[in-house]
MARPAFI-946774 format. One record per residue (C-alpha): residue in one letter; x, y, z. Coordinates in Angstrom, 3 decimals. Example, Ala and Ser with C-alpha at 12.3 -4.5 7.8 and 13.67 -1.06 7.14 Angstrom:
residues 2
{"A",{12.300,-4.500,7.800}}
{"S",{13.670,-1.060,7.140}}
//
This chain:
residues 533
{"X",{128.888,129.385,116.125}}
{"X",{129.264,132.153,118.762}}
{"X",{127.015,135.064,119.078}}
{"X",{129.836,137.899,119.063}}
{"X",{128.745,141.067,117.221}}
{"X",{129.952,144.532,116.616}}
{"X",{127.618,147.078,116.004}}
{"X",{127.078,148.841,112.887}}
{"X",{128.582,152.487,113.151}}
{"X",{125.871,153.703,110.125}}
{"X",{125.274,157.112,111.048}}
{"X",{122.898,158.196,107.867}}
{"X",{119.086,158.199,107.954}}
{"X",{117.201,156.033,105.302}}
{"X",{114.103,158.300,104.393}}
{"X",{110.841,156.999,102.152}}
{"X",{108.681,159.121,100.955}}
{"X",{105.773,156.944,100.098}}
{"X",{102.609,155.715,101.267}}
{"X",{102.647,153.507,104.128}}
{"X",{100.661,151.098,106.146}}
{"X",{99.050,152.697,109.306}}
{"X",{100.462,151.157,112.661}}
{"X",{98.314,150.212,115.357}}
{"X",{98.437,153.371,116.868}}
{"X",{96.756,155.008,113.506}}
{"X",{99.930,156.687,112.448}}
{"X",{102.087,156.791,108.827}}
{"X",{104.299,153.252,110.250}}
{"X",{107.494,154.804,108.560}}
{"X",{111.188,154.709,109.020}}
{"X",{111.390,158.418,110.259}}
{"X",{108.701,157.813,113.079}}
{"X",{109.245,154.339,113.485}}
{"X",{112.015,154.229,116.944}}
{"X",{113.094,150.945,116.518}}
{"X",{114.401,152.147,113.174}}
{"X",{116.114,155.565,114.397}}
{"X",{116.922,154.801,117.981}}
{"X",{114.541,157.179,119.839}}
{"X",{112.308,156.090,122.496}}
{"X",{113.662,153.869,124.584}}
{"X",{110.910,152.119,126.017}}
{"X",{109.586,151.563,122.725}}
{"X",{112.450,150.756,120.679}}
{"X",{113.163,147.496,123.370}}
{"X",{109.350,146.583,122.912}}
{"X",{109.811,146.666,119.472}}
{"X",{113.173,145.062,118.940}}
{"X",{111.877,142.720,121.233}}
{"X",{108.657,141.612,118.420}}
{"X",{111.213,141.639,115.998}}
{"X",{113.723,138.922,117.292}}
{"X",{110.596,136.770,118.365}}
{"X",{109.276,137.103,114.701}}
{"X",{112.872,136.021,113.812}}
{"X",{113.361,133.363,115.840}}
{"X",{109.896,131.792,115.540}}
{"X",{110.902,132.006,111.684}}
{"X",{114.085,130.833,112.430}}
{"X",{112.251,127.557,114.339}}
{"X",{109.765,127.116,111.446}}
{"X",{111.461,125.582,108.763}}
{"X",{109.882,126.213,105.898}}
{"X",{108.748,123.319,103.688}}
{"X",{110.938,124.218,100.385}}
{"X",{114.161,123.605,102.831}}
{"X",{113.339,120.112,104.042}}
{"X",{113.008,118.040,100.727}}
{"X",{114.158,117.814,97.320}}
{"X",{113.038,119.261,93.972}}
{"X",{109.795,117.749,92.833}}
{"X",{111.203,117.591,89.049}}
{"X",{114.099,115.446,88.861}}
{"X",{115.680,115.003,85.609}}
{"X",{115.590,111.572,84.757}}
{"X",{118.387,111.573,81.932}}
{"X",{121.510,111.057,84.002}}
{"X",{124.311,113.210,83.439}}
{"X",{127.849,114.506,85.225}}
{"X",{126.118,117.753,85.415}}
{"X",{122.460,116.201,87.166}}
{"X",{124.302,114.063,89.452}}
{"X",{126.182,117.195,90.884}}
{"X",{122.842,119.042,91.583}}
{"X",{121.447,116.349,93.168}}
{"X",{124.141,115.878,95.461}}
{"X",{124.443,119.277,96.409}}
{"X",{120.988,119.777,96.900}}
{"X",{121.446,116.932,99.249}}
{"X",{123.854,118.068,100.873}}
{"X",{122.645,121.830,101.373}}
{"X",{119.666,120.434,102.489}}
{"X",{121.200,119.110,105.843}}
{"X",{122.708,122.638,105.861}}
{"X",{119.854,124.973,105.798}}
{"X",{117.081,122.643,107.674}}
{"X",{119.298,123.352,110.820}}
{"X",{117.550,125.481,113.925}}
{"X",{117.830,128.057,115.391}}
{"X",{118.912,130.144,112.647}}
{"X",{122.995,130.834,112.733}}
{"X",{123.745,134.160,113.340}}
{"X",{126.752,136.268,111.226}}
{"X",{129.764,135.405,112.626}}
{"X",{130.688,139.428,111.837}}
{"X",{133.548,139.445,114.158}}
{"X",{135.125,136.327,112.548}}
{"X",{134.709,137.644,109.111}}
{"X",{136.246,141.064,110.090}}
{"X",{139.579,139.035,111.036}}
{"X",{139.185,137.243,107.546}}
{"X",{139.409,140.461,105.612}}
{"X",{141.434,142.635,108.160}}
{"X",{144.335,139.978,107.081}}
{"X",{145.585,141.113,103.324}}
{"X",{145.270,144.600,104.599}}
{"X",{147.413,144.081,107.723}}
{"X",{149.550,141.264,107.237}}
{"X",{149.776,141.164,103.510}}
{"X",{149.606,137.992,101.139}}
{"X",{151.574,134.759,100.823}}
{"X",{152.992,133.504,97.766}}
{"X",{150.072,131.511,97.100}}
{"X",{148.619,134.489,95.715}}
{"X",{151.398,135.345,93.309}}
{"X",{148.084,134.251,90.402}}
{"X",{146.391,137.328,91.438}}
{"X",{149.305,139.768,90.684}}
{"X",{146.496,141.043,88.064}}
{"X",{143.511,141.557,90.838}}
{"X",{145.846,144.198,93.022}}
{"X",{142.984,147.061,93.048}}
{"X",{139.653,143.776,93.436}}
{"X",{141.808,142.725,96.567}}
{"X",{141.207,145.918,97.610}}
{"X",{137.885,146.658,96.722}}
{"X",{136.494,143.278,97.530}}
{"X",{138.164,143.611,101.395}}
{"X",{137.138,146.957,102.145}}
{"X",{133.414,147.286,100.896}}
{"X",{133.043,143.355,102.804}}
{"X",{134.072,145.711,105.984}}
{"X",{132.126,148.844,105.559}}
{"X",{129.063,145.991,105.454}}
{"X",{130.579,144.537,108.516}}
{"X",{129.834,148.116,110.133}}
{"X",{134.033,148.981,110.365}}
{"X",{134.968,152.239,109.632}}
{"X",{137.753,152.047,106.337}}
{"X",{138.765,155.547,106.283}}
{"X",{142.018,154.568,107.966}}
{"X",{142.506,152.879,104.451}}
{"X",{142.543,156.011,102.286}}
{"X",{145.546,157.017,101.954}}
{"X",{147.232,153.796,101.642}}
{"X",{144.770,153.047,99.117}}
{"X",{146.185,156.298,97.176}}
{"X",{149.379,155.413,97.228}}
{"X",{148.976,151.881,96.457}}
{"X",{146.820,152.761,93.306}}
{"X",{148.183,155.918,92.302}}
{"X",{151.194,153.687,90.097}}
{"X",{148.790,151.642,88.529}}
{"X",{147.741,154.177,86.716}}
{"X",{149.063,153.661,82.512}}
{"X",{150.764,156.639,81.324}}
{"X",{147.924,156.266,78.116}}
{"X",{144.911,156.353,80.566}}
{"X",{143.341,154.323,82.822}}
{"X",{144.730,151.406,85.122}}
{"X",{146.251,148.368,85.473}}
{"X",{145.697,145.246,87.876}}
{"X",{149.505,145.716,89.038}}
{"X",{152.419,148.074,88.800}}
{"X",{153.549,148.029,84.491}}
{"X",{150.804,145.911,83.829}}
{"X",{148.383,147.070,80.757}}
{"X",{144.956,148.811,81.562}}
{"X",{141.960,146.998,82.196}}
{"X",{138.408,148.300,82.217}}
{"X",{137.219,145.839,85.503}}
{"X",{140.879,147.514,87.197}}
{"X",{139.558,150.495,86.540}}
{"X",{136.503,150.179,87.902}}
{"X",{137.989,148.316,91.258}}
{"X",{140.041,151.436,91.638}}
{"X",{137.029,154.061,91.320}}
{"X",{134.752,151.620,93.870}}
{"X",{138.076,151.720,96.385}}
{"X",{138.943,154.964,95.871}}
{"X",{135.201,156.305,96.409}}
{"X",{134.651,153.907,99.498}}
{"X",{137.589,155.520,101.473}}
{"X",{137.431,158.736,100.458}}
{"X",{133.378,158.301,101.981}}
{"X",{134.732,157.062,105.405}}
{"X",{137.418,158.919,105.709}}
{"X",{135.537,162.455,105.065}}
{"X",{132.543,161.631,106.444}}
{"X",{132.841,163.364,109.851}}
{"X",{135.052,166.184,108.509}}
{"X",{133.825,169.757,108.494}}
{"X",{133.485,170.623,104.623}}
{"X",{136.563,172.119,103.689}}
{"X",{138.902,169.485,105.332}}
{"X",{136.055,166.675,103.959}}
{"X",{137.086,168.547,100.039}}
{"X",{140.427,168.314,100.986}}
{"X",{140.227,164.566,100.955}}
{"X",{138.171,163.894,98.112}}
{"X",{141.043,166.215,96.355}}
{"X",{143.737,163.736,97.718}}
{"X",{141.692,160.594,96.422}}
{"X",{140.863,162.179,92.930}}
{"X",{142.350,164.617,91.179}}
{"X",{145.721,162.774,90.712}}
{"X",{143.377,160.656,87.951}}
{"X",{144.106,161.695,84.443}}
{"X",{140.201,161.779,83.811}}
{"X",{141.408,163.321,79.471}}
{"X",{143.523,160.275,79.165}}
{"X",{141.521,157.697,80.882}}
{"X",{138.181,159.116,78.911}}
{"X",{140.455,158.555,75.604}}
{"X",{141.398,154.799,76.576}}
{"X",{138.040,154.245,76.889}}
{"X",{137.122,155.943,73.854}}
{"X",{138.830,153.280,71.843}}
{"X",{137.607,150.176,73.649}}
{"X",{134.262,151.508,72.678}}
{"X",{132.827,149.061,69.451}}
{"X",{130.644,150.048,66.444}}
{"X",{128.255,147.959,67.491}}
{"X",{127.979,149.920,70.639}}
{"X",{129.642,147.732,72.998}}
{"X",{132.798,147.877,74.804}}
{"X",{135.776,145.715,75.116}}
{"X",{138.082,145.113,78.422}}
{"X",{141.159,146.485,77.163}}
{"X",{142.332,147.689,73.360}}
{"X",{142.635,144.429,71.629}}
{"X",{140.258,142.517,74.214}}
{"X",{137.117,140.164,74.762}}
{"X",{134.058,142.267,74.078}}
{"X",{131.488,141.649,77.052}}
{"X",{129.004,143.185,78.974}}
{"X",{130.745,143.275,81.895}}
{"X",{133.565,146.280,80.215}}
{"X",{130.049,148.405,79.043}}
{"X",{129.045,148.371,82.696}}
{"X",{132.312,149.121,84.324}}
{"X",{132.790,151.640,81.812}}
{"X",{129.699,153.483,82.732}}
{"X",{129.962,153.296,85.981}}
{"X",{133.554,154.829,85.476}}
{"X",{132.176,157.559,83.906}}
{"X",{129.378,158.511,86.340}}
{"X",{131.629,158.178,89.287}}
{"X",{134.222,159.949,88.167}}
{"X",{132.211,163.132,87.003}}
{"X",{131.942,162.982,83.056}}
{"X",{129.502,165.394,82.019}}
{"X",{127.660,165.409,78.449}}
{"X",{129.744,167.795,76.606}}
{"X",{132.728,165.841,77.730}}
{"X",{131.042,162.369,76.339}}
{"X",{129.837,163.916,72.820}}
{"X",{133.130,163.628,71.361}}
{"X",{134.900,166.047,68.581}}
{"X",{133.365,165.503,65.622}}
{"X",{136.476,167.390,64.159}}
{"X",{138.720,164.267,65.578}}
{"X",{135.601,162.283,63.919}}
{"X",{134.748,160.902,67.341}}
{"X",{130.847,160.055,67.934}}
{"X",{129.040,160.370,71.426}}
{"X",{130.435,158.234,73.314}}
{"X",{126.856,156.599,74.806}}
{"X",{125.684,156.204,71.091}}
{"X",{124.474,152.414,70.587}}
{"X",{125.043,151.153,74.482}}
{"X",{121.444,151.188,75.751}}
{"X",{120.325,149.116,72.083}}
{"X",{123.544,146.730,72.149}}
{"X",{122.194,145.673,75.902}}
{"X",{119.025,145.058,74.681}}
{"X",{120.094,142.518,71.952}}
{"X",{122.086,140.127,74.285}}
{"X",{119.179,139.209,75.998}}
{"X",{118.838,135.559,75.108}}
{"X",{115.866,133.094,74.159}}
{"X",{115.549,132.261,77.714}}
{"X",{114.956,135.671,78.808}}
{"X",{118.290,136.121,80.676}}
{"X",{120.850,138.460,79.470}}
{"X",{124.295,136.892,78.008}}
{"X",{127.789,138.648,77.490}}
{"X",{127.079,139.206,74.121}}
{"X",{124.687,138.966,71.615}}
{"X",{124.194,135.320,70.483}}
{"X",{125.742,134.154,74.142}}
{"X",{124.455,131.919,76.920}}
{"X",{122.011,133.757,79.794}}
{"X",{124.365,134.304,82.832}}
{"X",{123.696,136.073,86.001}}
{"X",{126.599,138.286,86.254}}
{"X",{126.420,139.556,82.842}}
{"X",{122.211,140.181,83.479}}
{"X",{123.368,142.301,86.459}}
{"X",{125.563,144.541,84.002}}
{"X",{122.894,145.200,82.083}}
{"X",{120.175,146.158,84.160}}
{"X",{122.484,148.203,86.199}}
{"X",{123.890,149.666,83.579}}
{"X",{120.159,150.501,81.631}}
{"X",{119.223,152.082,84.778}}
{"X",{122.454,154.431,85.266}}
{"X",{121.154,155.771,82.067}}
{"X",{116.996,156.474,83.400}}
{"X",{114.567,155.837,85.522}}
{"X",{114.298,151.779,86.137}}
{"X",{110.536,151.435,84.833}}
{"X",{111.171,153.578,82.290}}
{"X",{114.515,151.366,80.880}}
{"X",{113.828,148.219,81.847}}
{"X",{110.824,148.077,79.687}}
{"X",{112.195,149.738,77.062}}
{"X",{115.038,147.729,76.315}}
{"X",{113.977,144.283,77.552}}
{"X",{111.292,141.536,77.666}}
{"X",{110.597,142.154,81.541}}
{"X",{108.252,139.094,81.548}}
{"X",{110.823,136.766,80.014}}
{"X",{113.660,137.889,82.412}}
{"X",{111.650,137.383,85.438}}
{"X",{110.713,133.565,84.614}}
{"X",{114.162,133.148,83.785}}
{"X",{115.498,135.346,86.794}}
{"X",{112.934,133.349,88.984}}
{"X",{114.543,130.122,88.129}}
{"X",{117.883,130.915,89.212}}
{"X",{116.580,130.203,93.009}}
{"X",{116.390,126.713,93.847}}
{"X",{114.942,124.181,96.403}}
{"X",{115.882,123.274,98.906}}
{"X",{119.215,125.139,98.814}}
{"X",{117.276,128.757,98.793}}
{"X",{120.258,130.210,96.566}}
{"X",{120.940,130.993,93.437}}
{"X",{122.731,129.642,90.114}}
{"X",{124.345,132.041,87.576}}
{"X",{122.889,129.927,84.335}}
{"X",{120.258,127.252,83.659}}
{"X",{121.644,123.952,84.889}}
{"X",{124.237,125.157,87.084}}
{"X",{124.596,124.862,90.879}}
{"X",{124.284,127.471,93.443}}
{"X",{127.128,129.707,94.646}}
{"X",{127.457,132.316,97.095}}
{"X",{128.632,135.037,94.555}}
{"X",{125.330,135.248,92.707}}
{"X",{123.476,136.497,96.233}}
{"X",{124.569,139.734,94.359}}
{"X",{124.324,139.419,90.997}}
{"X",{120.914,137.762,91.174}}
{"X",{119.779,138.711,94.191}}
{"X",{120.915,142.640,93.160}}
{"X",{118.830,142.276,89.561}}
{"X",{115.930,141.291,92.059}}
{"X",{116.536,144.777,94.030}}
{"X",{115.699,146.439,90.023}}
{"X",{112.846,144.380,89.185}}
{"X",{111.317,144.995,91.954}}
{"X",{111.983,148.912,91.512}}
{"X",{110.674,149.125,88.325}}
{"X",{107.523,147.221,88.761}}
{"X",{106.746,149.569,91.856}}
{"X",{107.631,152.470,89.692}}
{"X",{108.795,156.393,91.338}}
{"X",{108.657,156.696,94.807}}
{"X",{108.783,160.023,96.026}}
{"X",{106.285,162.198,98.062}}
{"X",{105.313,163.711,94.543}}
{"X",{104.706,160.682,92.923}}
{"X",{103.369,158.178,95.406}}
{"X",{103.000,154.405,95.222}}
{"X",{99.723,153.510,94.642}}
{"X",{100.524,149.765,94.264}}
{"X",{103.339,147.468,96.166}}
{"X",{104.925,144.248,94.499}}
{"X",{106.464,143.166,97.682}}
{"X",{109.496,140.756,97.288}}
{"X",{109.239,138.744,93.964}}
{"X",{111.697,136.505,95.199}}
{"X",{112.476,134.738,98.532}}
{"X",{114.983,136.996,100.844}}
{"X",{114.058,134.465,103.842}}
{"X",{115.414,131.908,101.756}}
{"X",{118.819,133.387,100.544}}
{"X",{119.269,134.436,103.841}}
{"X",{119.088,130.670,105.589}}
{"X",{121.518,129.834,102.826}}
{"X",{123.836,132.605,103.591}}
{"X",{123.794,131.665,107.091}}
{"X",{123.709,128.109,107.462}}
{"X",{126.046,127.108,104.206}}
{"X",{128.431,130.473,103.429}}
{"X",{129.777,131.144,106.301}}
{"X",{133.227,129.609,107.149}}
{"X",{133.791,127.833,110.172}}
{"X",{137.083,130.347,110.678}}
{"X",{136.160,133.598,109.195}}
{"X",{135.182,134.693,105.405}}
{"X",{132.236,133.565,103.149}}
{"X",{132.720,131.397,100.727}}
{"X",{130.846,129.683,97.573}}
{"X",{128.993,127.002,99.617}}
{"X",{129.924,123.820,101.852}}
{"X",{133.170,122.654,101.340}}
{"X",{134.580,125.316,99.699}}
{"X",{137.478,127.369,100.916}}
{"X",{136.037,131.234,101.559}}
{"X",{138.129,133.613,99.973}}
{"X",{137.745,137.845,99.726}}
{"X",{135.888,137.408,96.666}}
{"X",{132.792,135.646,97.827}}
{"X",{133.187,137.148,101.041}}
{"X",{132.250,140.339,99.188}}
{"X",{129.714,139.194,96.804}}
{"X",{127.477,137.377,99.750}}
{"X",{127.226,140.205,102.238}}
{"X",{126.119,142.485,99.436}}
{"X",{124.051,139.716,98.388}}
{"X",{122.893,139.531,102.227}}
{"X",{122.374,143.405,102.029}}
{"X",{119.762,142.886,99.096}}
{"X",{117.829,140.540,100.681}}
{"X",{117.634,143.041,104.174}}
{"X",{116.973,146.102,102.738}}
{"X",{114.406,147.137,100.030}}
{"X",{115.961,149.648,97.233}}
{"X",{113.813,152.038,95.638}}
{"X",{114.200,155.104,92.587}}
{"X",{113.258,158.633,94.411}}
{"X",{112.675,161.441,91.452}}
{"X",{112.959,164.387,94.116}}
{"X",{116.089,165.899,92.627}}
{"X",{115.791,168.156,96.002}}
{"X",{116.247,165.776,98.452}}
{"X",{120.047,166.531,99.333}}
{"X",{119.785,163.865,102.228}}
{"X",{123.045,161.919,101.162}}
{"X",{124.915,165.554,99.457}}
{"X",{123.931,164.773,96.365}}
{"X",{122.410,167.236,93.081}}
{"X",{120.339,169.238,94.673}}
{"X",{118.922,170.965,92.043}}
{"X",{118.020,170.141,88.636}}
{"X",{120.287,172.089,87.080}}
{"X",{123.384,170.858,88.244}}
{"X",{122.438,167.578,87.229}}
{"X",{120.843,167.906,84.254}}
{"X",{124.772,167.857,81.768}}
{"X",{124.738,164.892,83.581}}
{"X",{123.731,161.581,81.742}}
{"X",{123.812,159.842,85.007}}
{"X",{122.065,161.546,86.871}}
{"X",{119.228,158.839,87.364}}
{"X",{122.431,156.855,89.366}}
{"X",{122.178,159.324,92.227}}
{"X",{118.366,159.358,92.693}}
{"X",{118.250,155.751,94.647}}
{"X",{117.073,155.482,98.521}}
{"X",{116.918,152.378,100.637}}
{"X",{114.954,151.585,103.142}}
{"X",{114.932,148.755,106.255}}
{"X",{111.300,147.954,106.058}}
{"X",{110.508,145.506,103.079}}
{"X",{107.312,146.171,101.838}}
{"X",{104.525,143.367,101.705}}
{"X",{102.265,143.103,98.761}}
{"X",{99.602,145.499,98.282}}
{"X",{95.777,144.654,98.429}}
{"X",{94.694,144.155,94.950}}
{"X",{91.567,144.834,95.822}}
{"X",{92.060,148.249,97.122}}
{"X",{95.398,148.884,96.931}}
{"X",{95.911,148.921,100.623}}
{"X",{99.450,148.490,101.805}}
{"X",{100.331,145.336,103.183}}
{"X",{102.579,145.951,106.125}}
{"X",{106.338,144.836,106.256}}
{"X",{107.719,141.592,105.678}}
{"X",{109.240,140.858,109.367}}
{"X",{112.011,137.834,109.995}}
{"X",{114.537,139.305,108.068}}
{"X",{117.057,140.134,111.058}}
{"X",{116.652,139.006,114.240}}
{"X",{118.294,142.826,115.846}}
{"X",{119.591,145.901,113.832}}
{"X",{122.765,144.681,115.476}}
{"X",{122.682,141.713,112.791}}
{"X",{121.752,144.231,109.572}}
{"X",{125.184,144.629,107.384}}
{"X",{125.461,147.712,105.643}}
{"X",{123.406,149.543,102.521}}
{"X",{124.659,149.664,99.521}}
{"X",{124.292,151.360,96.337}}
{"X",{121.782,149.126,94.302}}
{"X",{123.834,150.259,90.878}}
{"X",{127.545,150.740,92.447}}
{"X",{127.567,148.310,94.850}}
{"X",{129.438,150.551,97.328}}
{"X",{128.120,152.282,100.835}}
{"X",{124.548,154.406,99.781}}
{"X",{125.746,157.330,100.405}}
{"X",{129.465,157.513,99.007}}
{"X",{128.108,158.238,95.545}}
{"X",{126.154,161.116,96.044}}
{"X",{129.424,162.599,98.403}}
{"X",{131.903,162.313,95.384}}
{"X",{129.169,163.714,92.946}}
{"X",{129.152,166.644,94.826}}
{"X",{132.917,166.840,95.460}}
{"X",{132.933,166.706,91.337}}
{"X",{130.722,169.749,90.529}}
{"X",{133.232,172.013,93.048}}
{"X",{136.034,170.287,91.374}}
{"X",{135.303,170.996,87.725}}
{"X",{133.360,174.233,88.795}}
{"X",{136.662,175.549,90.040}}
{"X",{138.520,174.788,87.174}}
//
């Protein structure tokens, strides 16, 4: 593989206000006085860079043990299902025991997904007549973690979307085609991701003027009625009216709703019309389809999956604080030992259920449940309410990341499942954000005054809100190490994670899974929106 990069073109700064380790100079080690992170001092920032890609690559060199054999536990019943894992995991383990360390082939991958968007699709693709606004979403938010600016996408997104849109509410996957809660959502993510690069060096009033373009052609009455009646008694949702009930239309549905500016007033229903609060049963129907392994299902009485766990936790913690909900409304022990299992040896991916094999996709849906875990063990993280105590990474990013790199890339752009798969936008999606999880470390901030990304900047505006715990997340580039149980003493930064910042992908949105940053933007587009109304 060749070494061709484009740089990232992130221009926000990633904040933490939290204790940190001192440096060796006696200093707070943090991202705002840390120059390799911000790109001041140049003398420093090389001789810092410079420790980082020899941590890398002497990483990179060093393979580690759980790579270079199989499982110690092999099941000695003999099935279809056993003889598959143990020929992937022999296979894989050629893969990811290679050195040095592949880098991401970003340029490559850019071509990849550049190609629906420029040169359209063949008739091979007829299948996914349905998937018109996922194409979309899945190529663009792949790009923005590539580092290329989508804006130029915006208003062909518009007008590409805008006839999707049911004359009863909501969208469709294509042009006549019935609404859809997971088209719905792929329109919001698209819609918001544009709308973010395109305004983002505007001055304000021309930067309005496109978040007016990209939203307030949605019939937010009609669509909030659709969704209304795919709403259960049992405090669920279903896809569509007449559809399979799932965890997966509860989350899209919320995150509909917070996106798209849905205040509480608007979600308690007329009890005249005998409609009920809208939110009434959701955070209590997630917490019964966690299963008897620990891992969450699609439904109650359903088998442990990782997409569906990912709905769930994001969805408890769009609704509160991630410490808060996650131990309200689940066994947090019992997840984790099942969550823990879904990364295997010597592949150093992960599996969606028990028994399964690895595949790319679930770099996000398990490796993003990881990014919530680890959130709500650590607790609020804000320079009111300081960590006193530091998990560090419960799971292995080193490891996802050699699979990533050695087994998901294709050999002629796009990521794919794993070895001899063909990559397609999907997966090429799902692993970068999954590659974004494993880089970055995500954390809840409770300063509601920190208007760093334009979000609520006072409590007030946010508090009709019933999301406003969505727009309180911050990221930052250093991964914390385990504190000192003895003393609590912060542990440092886990290092080997990228070899440059040239090789980082983008930040996203722990909950969304778009750019950090876009939310808070079309937040604050919504409260001039509906304020001028």
């Amino acid at each position: 593989m060749s070494s061709h990069r484009r740089p990232i073109g992130s221009k926000a700064k990633f904040k933490r206000k939290v204790v940190f380790p001192k440096n060796r100079s006696g200093g707070m080690a943090t991202p705002e006085n840390n120059p390799a992170r911000d790109g001041d001092g140049d003398g420093e920032q090389e001789q810092e860079q410079a420790q980082e890609q020899q941590a890398y690559w002497s990483a990179a060199e060093q393979v580690p043990a759980m790579h270079l054999k199989l499982p110690l536990l092999i099941d000695g019943h003999v099935t279809e299902t056993s003889r598959k894992q143990l020929g992937v995991a022999q296979m894989i383990m050629k893969e990811v025991s290679q050195t040095p360390l592949p880098l991401l082939e970003r340029a490559t991958h850019v071509d990849f997904l550049l190609g629906p968007l420029h040169n359209g699709l063949s008739s091979r693709y007829t299948g996914l007549d349905a998937s018109r606004p996922w194409i979309f979403y899945w190529c663009i938010n792949a790009l923005t973690l590539l580092g290329e600016d989508v804006g130029r996408y915006n208003e062909r997104a518009i007008s590409s979307l805008k006839p999707l849109q049911h004359k009863d509410g909501g969208f469709g996957g294509g042009n006549g085609q019935s609404q859809h809660m997971a088209a719905v959502y792929a329109v919001v993510l698209t819609l918001a991701i544009t709308a973010h690069h395109a305004a983002r060096d505007l001055p304000e009033a021309e930067r309005m003027d496109v978040y007016a373009r990209s939203f307030s052609w949605i019939n937010r009455a009609r669509l909030l009625q659709w969704i209304r009646r795919t709403k259960l008694p049992n405090g669920g949702f279903k896809v569509n009216e007449g559809g399979e009930e799932d965890v997966r239309a509860g989350y899209c549905a919320l995150v509909t709703l917070a996106l798209l500016g849905y205040d509480e007033d608007e979600l308690k229903g007329d009890p005249a019309q005998g409609e009920k609060p809208l939110l009434d049963g959701v955070l209590e129907y997630f917490k019964r389809c966690q299963t008897w392994e620990g891992g969450i299902a699609a439904k109650e009485n359903s088998e442990a999956h990782g997409g569906y766990a990912f709905c769930v936790l994001a969805g408890l913690c769009l609704l509160g604080e991630p410490r808060e909900m996650l131990s309200k409304y689940l066994d947090l022990d019992r997840f984790i030992s099942w969550l823990s299992a879904r990364q295997y040896a010597p592949e150093g991916g992960f599996s969606g259920r028990t028994n399964k094999l690895v595949d790319g996709c679930y770099s996000t849906w398990v490796g993003g449940c990881w990014a919530l875990v680890e959130a709500a063990a650590n607790g609020i993280e804000s320079a009111g309410s300081p960590v006193k105590m530091h998990v560090g990474s419960m799971w292995s990013r080193k490891a996802l990341i050699r699979y990533i790199l050695t087994c998901c890339q294709g050999p002629r752009g796009g990521l794919r499942d794993k070895p001899g798969i063909y990559p397609d936008f999907y997966h090429s999606n799902y692993v970068l954000i999954g590659l974004s999880a494993a880089q970055h470390y995500y954390y809840y901030d409770d300063d509601e005054d920190d208007d760093e990304y334009g979000g609520a900047s006072s409590a007030a505006e946010g508090a009709r809100s019933p999301f406003r715990h969505a727009f309180r997340w911050k990221a930052s580039r250093n991964v914390p190490k385990p504190s000192d149980p003895r003393d609590g003493r912060a542990g440092g930064w886990e290092e080997g994670l990228v070899p440059s910042e040239e090789d980082r992908v983008g930040m996203q949105h722990p909950l969304f899974n778009i750019p950090l940053g876009a939310e808070a933007q079309l937040e604050s587009w919504w409260r001039l929106f509906k304020g001028a109304q």
